[in-house]
TIDRENMI-8702 format. One record per residue: residue number from 1; residue in one letter; y, x, z of N, C-alpha, C in turn. Coordinates in pm, 1 decimal, padded with zeros to 6 digits. Example, Ala and Ser with C-alpha at 12.3 -4.5 7.8 and 13.67 -1.06 7.14 Angstrom:
BEGIN
ATOM:1:a:-00569.0:01319.0:00780.0:-00450.0:01230.0:00780.0:-00330.0:01320.0:00780.0
ATOM:2:s:-00225.0:01285.0:00708.0:-00106.0:01367.0:00714.0:00003.0:01290.0:00787.0
This chain:
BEGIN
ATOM:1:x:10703.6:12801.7:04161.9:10649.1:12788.0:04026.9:10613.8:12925.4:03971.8
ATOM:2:x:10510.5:12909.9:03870.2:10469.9:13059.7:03837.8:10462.4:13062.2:03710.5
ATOM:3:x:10469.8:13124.2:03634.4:10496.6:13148.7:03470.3:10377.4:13245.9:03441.4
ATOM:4:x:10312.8:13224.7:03309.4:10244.1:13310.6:03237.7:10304.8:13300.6:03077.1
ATOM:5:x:10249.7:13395.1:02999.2:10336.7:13451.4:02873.8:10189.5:13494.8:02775.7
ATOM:6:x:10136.4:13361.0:02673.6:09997.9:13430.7:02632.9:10057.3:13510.5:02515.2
ATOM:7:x:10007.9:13571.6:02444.5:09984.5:13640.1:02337.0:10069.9:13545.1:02199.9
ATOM:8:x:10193.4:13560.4:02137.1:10256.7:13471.8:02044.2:10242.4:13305.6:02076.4
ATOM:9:x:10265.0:13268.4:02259.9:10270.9:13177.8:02243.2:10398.6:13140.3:02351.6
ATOM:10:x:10496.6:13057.3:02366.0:10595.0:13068.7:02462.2:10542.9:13084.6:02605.2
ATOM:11:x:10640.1:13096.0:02665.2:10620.4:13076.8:02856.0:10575.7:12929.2:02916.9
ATOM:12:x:10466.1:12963.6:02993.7:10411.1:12822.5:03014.9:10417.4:12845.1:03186.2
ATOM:13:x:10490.5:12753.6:03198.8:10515.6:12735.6:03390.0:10377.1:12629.1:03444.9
ATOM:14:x:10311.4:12649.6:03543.1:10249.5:12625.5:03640.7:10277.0:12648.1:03749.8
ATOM:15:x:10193.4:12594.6:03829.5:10185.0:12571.9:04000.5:10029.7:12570.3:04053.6
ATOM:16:x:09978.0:12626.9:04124.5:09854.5:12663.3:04152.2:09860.1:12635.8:04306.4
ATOM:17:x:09813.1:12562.6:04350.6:09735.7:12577.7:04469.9:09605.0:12633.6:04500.8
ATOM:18:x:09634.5:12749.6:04578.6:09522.2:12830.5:04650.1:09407.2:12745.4:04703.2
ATOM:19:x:09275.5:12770.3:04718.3:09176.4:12683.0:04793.5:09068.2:12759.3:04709.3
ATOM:20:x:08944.0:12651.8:04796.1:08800.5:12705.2:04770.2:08790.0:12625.1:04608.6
ATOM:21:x:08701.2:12720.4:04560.4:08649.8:12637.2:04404.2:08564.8:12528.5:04404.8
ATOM:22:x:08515.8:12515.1:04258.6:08588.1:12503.0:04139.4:08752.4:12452.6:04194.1
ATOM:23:x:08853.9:12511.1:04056.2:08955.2:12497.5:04044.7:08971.4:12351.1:03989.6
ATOM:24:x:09039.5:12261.3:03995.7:09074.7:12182.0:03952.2:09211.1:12169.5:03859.2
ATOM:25:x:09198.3:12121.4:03678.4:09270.2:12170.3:03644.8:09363.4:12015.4:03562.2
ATOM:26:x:09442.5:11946.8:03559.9:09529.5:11874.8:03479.1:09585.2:11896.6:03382.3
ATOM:27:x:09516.2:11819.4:03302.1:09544.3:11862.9:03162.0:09680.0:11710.1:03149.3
ATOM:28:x:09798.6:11752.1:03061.7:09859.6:11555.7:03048.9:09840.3:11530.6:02985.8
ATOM:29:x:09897.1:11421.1:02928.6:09912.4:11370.4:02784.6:10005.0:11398.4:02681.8
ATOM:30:x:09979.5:11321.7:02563.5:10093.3:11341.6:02457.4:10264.7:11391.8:02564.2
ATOM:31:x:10328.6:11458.1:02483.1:10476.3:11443.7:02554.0:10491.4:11424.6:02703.4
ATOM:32:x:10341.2:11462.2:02768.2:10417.7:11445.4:02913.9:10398.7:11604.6:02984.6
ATOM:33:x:10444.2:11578.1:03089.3:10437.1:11709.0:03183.2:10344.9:11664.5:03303.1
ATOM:34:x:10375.2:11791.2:03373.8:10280.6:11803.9:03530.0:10356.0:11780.2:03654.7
ATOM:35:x:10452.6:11681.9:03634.5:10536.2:11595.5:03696.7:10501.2:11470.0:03783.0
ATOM:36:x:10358.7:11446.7:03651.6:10331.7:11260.0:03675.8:10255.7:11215.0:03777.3
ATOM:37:x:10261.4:11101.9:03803.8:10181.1:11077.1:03919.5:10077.8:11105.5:03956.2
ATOM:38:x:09988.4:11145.3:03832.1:09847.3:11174.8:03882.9:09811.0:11323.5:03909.8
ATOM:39:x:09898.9:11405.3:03791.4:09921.2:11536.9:03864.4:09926.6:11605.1:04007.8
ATOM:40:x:10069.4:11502.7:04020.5:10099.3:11518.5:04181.6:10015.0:11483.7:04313.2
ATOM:41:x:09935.0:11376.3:04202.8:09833.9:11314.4:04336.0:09729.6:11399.6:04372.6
ATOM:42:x:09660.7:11476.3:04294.8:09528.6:11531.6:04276.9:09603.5:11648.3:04331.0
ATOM:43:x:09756.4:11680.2:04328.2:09791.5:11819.6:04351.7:09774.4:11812.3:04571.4
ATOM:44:x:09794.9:11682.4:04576.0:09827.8:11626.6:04729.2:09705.4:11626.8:04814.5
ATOM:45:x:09590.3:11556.7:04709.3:09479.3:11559.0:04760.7:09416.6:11745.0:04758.6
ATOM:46:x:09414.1:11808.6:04654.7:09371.7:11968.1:04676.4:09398.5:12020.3:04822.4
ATOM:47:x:09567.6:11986.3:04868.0:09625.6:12053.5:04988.7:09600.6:12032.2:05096.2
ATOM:48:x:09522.3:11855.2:05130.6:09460.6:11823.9:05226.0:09370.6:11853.0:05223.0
ATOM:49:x:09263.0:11889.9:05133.7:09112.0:11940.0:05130.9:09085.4:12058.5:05135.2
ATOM:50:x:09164.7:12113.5:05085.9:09197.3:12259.8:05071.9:09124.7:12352.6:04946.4
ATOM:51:x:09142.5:12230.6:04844.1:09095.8:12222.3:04727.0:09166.0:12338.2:04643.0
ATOM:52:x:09126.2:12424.0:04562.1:09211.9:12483.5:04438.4:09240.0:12407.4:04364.4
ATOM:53:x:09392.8:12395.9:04269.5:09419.1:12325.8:04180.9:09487.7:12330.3:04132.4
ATOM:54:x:09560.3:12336.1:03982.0:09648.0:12400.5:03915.2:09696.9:12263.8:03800.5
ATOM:55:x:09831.1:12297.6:03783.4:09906.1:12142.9:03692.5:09989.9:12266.6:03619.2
ATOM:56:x:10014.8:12244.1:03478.9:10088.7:12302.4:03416.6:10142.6:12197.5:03277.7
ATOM:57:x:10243.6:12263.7:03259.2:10313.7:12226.8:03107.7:10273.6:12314.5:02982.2
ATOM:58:x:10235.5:12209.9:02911.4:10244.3:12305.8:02762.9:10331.9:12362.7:02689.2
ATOM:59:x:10325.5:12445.7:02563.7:10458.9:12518.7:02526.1:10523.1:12378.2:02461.0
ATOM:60:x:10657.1:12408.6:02490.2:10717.0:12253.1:02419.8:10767.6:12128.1:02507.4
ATOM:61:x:10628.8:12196.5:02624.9:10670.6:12018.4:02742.9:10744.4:12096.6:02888.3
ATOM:62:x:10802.3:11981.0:02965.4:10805.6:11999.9:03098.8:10915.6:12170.2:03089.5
ATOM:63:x:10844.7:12245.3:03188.7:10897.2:12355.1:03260.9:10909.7:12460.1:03168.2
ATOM:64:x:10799.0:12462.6:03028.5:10814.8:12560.3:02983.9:10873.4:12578.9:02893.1
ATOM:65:x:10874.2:12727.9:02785.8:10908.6:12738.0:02707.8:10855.7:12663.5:02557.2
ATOM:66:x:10959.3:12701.3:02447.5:10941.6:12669.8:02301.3:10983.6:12537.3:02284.6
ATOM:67:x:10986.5:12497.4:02155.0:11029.2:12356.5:02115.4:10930.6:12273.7:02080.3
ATOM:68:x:10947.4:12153.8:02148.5:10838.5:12032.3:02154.2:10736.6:12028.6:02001.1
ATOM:69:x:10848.4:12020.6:01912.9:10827.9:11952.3:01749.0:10743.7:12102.9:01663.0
ATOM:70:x:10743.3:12207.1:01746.0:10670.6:12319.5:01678.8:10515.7:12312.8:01724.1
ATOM:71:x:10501.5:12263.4:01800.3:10362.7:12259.1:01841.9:10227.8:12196.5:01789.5
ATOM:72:x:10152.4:12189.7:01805.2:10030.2:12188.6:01745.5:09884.5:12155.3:01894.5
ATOM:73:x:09827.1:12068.9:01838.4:09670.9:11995.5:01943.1:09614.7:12163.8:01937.1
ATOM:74:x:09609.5:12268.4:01863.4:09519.7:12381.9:01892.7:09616.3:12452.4:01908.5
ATOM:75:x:09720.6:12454.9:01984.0:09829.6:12559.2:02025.4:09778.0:12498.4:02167.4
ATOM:76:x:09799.6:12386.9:02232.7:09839.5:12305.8:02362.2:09650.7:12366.9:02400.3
ATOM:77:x:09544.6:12363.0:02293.8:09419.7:12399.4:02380.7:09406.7:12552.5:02379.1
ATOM:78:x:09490.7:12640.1:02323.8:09530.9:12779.5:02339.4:09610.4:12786.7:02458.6
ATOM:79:x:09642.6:12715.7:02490.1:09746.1:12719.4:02667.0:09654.9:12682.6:02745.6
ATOM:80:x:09583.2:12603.3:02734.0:09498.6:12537.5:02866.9:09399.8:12681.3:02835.8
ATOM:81:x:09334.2:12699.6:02746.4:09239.4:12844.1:02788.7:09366.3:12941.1:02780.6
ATOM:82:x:09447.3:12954.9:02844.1:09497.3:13095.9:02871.7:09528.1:13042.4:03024.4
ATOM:83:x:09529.6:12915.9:03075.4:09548.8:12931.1:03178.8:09424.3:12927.6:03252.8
ATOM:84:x:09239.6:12907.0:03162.4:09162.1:12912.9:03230.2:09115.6:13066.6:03226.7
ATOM:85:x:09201.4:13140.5:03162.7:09131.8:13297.1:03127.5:09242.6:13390.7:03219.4
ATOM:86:x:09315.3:13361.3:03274.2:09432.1:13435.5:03350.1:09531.5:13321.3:03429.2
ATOM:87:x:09514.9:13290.0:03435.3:09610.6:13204.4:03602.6:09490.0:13185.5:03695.2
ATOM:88:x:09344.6:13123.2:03690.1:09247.0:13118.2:03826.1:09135.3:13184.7:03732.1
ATOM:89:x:09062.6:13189.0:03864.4:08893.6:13261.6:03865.3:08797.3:13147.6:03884.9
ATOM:90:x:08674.9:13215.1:03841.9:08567.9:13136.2:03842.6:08574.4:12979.6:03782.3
ATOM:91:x:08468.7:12867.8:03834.4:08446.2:12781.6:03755.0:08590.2:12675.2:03788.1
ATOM:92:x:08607.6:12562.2:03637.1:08728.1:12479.5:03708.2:08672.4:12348.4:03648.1
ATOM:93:x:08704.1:12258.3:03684.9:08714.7:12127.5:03647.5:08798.6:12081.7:03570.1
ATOM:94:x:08806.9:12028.8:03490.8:08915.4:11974.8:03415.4:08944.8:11834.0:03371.2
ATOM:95:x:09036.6:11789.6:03450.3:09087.3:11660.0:03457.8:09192.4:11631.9:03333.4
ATOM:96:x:09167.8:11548.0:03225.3:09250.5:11509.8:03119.4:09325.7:11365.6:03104.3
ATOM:97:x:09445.0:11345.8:03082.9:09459.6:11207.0:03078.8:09507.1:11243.5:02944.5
ATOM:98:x:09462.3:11100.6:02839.8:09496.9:11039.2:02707.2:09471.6:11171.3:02627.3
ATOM:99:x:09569.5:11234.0:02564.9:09548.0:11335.1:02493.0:09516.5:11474.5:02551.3
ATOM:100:x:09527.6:11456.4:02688.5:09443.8:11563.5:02773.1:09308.5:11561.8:02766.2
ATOM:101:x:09217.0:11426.7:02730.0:09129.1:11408.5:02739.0:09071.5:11512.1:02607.9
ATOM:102:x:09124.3:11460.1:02499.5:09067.0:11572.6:02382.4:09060.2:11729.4:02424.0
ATOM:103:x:09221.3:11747.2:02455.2:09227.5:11906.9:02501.2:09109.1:11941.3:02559.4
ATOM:104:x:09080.9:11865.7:02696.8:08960.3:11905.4:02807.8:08860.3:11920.5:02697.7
ATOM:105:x:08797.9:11870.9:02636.2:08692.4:11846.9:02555.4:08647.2:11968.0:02447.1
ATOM:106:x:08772.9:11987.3:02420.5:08803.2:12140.1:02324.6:08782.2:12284.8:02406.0
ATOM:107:x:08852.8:12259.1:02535.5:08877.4:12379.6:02599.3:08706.2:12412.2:02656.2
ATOM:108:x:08683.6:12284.3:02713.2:08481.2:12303.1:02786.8:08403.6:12319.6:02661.2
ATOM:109:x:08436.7:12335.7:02522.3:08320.6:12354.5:02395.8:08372.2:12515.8:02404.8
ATOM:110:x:08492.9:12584.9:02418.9:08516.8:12694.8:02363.2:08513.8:12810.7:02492.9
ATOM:111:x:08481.7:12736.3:02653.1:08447.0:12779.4:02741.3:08333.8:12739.1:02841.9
ATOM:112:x:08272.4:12713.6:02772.4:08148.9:12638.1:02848.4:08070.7:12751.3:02969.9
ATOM:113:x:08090.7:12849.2:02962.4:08063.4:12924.1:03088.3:08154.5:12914.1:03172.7
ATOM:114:x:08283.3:12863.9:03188.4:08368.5:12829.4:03265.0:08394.8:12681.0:03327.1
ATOM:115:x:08369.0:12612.9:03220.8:08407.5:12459.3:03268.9:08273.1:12394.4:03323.5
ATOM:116:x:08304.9:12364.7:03438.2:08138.3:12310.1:03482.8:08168.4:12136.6:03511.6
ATOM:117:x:08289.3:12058.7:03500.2:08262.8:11939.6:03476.5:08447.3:11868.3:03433.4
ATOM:118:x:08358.3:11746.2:03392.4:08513.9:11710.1:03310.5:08537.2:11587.5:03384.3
ATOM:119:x:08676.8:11529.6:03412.2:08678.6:11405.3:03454.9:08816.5:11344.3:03331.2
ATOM:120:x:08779.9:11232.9:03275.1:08904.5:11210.7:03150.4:08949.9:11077.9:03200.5
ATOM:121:x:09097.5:11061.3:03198.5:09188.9:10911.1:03241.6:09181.4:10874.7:03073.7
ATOM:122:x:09188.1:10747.4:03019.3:09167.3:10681.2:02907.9:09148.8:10844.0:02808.8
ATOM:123:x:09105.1:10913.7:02815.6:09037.6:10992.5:02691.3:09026.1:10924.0:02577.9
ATOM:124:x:09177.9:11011.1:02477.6:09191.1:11024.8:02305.2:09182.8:11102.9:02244.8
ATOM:125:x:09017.5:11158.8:02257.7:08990.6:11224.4:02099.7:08996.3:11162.8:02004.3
ATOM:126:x:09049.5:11233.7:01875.0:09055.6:11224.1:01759.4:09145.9:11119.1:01735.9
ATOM:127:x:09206.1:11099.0:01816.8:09358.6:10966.5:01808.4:09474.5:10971.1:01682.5
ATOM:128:x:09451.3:11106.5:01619.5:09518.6:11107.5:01509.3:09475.2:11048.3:01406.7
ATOM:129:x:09351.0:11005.2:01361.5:09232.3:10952.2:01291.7:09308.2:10812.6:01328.5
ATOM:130:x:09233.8:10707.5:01426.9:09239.3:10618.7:01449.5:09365.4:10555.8:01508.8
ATOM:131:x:09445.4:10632.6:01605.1:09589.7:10594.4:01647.3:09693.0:10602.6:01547.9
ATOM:132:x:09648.0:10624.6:01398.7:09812.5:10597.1:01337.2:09735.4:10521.4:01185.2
ATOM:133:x:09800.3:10429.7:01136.2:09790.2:10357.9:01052.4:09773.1:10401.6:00874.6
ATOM:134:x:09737.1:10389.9:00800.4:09726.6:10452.6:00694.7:09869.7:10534.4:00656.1
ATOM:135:x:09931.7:10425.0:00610.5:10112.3:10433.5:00590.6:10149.5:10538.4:00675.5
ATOM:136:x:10111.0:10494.9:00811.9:10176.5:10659.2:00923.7:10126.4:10750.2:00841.5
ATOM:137:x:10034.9:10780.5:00833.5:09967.3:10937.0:00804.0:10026.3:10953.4:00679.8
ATOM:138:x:10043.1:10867.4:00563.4:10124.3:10905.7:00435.7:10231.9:10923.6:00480.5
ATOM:139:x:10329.9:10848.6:00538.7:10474.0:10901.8:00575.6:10480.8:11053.9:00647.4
ATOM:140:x:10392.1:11028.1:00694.3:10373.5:11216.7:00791.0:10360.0:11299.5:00682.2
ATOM:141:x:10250.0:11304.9:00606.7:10239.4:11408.7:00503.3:10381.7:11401.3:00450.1
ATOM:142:x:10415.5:11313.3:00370.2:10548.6:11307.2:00317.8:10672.9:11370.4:00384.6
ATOM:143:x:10678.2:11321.0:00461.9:10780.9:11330.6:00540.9:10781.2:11429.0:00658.5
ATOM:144:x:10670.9:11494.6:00694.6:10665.4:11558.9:00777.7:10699.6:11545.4:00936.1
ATOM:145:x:10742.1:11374.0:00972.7:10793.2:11348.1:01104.1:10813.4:11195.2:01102.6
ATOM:146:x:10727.3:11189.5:01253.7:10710.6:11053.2:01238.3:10803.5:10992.7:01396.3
ATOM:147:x:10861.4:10875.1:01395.0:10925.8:10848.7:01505.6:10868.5:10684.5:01580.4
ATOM:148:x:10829.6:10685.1:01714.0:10800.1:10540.3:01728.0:10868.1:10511.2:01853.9
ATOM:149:x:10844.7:10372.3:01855.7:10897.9:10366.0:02021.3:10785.9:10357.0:02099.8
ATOM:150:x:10870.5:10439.4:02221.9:10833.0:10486.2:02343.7:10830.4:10326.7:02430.8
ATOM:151:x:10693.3:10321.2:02506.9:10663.7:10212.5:02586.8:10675.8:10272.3:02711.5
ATOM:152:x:10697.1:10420.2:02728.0:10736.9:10459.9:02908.4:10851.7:10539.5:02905.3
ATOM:153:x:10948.4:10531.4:02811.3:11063.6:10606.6:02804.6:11174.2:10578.1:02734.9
ATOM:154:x:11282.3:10609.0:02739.5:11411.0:10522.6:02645.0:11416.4:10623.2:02542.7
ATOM:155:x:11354.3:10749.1:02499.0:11336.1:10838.5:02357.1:11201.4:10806.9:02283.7
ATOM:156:x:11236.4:10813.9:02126.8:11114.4:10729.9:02096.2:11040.2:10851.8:02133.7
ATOM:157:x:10898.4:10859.2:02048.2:10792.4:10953.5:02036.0:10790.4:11002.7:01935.3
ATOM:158:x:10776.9:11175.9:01900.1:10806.1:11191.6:01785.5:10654.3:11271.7:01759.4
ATOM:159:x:10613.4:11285.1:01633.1:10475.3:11333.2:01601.2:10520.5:11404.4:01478.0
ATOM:160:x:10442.9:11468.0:01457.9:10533.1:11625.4:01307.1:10343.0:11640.2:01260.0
ATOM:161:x:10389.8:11657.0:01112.0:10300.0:11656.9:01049.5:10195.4:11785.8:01074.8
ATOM:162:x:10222.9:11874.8:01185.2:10186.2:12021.4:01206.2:10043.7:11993.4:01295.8
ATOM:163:x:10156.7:11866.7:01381.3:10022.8:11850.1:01516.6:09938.8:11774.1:01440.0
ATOM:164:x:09966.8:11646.9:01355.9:09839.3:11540.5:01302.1:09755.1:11629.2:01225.3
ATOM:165:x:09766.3:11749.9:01101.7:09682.2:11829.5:01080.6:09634.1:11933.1:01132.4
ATOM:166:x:09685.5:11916.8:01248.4:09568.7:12020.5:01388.5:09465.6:11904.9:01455.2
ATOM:167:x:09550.7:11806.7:01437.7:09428.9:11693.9:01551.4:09336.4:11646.9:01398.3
ATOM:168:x:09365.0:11655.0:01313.1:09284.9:11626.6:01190.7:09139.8:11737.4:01180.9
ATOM:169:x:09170.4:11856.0:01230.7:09133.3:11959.8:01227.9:09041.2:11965.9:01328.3
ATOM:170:x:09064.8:11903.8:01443.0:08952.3:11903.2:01573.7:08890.5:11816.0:01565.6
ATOM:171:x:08837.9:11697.3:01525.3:08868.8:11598.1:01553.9:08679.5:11605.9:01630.3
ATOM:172:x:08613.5:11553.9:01709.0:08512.7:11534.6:01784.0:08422.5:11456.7:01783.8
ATOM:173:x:08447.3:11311.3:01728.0:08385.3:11197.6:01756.2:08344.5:11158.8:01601.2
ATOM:174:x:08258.4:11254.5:01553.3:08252.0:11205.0:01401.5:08082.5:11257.3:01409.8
ATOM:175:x:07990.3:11201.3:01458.0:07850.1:11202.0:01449.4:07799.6:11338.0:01544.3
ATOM:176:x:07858.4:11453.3:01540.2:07825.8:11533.2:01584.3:07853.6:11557.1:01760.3
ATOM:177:x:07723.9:11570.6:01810.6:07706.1:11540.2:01947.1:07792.2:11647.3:02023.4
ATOM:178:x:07860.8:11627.2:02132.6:07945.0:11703.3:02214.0:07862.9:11763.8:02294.1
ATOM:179:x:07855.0:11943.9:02288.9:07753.1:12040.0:02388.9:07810.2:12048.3:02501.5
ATOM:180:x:07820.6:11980.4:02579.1:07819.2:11972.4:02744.2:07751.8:11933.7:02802.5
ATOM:181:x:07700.0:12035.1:02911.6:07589.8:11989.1:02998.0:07583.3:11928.7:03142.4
ATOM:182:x:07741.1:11932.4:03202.1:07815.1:11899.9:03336.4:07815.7:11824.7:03375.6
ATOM:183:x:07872.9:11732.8:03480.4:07913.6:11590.1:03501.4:08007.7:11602.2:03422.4
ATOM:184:x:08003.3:11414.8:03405.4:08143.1:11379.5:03319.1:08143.6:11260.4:03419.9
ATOM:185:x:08303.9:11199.3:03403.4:08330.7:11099.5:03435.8:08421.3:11051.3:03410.1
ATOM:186:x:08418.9:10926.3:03304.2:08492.1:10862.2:03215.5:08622.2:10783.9:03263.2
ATOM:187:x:08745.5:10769.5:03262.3:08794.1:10651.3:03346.9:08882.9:10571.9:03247.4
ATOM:188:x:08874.5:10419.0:03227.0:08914.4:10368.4:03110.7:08975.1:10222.7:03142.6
ATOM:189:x:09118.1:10185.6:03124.5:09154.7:10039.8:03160.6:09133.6:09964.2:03015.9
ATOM:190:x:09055.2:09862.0:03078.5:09005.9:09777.7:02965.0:09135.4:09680.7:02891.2
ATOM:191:x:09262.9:09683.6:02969.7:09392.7:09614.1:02906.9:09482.4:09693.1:02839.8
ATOM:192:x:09423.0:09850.9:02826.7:09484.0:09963.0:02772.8:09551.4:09965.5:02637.3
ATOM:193:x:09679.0:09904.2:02630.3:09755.8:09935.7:02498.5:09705.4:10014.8:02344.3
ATOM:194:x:09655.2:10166.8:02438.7:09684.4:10276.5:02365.1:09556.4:10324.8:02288.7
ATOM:195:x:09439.1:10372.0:02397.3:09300.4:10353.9:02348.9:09223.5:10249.8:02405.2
ATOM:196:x:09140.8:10214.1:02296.7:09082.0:10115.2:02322.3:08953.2:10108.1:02364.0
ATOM:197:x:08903.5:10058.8:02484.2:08823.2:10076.6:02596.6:08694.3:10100.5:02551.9
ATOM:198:x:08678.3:10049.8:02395.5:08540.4:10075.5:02403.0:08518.3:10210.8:02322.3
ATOM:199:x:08597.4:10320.6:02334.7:08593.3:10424.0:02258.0:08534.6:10505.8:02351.0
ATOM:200:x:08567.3:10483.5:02477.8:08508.6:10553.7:02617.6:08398.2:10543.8:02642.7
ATOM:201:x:08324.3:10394.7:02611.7:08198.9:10410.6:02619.6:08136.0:10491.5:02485.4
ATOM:202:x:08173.4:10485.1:02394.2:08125.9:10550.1:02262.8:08140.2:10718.7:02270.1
ATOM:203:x:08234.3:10750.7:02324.2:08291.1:10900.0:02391.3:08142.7:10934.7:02516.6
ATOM:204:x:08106.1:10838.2:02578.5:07975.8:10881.8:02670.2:07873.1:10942.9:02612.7
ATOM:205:x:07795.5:10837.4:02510.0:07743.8:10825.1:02445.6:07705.8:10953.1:02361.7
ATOM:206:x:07804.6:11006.6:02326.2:07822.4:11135.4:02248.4:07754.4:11288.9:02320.4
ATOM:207:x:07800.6:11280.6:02471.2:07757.7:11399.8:02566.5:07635.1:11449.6:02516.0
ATOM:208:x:07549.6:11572.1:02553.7:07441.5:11605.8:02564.6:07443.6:11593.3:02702.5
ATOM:209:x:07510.7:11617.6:02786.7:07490.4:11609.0:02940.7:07442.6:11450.1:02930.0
ATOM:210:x:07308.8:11405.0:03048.1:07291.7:11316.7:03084.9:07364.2:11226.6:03229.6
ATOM:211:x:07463.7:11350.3:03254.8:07504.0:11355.9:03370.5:07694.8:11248.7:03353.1
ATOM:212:x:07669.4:11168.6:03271.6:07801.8:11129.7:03295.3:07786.5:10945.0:03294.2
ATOM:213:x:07886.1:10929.3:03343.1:07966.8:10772.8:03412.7:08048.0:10682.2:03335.8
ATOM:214:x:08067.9:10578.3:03267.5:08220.5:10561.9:03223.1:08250.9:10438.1:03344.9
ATOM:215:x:08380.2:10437.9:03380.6:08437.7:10334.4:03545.9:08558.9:10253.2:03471.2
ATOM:216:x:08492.2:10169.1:03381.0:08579.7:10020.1:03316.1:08682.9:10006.9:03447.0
ATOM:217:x:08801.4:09983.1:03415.3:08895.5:09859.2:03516.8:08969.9:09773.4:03391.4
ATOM:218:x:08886.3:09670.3:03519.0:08897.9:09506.2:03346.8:09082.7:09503.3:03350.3
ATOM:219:x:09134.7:09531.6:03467.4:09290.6:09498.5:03379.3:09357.6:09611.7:03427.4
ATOM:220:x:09334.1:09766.3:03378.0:09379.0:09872.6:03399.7:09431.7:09871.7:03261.9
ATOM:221:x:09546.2:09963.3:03259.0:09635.7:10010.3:03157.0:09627.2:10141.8:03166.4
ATOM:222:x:09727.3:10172.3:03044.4:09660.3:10373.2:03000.8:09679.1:10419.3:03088.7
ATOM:223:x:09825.3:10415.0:03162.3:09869.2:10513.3:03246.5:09745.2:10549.5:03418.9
ATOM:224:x:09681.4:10421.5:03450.7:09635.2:10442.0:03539.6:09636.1:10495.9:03656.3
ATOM:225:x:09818.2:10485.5:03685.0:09852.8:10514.7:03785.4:09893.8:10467.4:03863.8
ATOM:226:x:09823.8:10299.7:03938.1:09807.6:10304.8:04058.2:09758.2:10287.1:04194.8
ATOM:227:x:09806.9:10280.8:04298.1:09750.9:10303.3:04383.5:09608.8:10284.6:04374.1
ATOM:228:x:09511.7:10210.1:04320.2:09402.7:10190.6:04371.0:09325.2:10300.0:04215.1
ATOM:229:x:09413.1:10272.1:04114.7:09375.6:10357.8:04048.8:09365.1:10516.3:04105.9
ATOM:230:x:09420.9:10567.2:04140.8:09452.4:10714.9:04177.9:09333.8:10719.0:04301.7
ATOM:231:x:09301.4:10606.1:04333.8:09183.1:10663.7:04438.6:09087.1:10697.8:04361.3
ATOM:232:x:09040.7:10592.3:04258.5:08963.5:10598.8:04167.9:08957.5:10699.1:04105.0
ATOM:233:x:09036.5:10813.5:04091.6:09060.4:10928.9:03989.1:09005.0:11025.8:04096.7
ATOM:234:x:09071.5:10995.8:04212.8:09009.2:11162.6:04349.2:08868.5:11091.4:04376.9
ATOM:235:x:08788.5:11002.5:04351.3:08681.2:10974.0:04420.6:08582.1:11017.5:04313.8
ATOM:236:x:08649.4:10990.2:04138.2:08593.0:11068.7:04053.4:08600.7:11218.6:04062.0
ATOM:237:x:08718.0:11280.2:04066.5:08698.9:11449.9:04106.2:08605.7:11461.9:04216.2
ATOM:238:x:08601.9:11373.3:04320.9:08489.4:11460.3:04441.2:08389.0:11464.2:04409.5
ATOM:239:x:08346.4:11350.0:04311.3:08220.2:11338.0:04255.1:08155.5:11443.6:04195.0
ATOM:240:x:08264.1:11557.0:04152.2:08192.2:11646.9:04017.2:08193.4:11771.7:04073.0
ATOM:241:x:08297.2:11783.9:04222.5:08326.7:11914.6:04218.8:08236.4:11912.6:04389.2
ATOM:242:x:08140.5:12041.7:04386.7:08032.2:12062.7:04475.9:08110.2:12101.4:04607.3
């Protein structure tokens, strides 16, 4: 494991596999790490191909440093560009699941000479908008901390009023067209709990690139991890990366 240390932000642990470019990069989701199945998978497939590819934790998650509840949606896309500006070279790909999907989206607008294509698992931009209920967002302001239950874990989920007015702050999907010119490739289970399937096609829609896909699975769920899913995810990365 390898550690980097950006500028006032904690220690963020990664793992990089060496190989030919673009880099391939995993972004997770809310509260998860570079643990999960799809991480690991794309990390499995790099080593047989002899792919570059890099999985890391944000400050707060997984391996690294700082505390979960201090963090912030434009702290977590200040980690992903510090790991595209100093952990690899040249161009990378960036693979997002759920709230990775926004990150990716943030990080290719604020590095677009770097990111030459995106691939997103159920992609939630602007999920702070639409994923919490009026009442949530008043109790957040109020209260500053919100608690729910967890559908993949026995701790609920906790959300702090710091991150909803950072994701308030980015938010993407509000008329104004997304400047990317790359492949994209959408991946979205249409039985998905969490986002709802037709936001992915509306998320296409948005690109300036003409160059992107969305790949419905009529009874896929958020996580999209399995087996036939995860082919579906490396058959989308081969797709983008030359």
């Amino acid at each position: 494991m390898n550690d980097l240390t950006p500028p006032a932000r904690p220690r963020l642990a990664y793992h990089l596999t060496e190989g030919r470019g673009p880099t391939v990069i995993f972004l997770p989701g809310y509260a998860s790490d570079m643990t999960g199945t799809k991480a690991l998978a794309l990390e499995a497939w790099a080593k047989a191909s002899g792919r570059a590819f890099l999985r890391f934790d944000y400050g707060g998650c997984g391996a690294s440093e700082g505390a979960f509840e201090d963090q912030s949606l434009a702290d977590w896309r200040d980690d992903t560009l510090s790991m595209i500006d100093h952990a690899v070279q040249g161009p990378v790909v960036l693979v997002g699941s759920s709230m990775g999907g926004w990150i990716m989206l943030l990080a290719a607008l604020t590095r677009p000479e770097r990111v030459s294509a995106l691939v997103g698992v159920a992609p939630a931009p602007d999920f702070t908008d639409w994923g919490f209920s009026q009442e949530e967002k008043l109790y957040l302001l109020q209260y500053g901390r919100l608690e729910r239950p967890n559908a993949y874990g026995p701790q609920p989920t906790v959300y702090t009023r710091r991150f909803w007015q950072s994701g308030e702050a980015n938010r993407l999907m509000h008329g104004a067209q997304i400047a990317f010119d790359g492949p994209v490739r959408l991946l979205q289970g249409q039985q998905d709990p969490d986002v709802p399937w037709h936001r992915a096609v509306h998320l296409a829609e948005l690109f300036r690139s003409p160059h992107v896909q969305t790949w419905l699975v009529k009874d896929g769920d958020h996580r999209l991890s399995r087996e036939d899913d995860i082919a579906m995810l490396i058959r989308a990365v081969e797709d983008v990366v030359p």
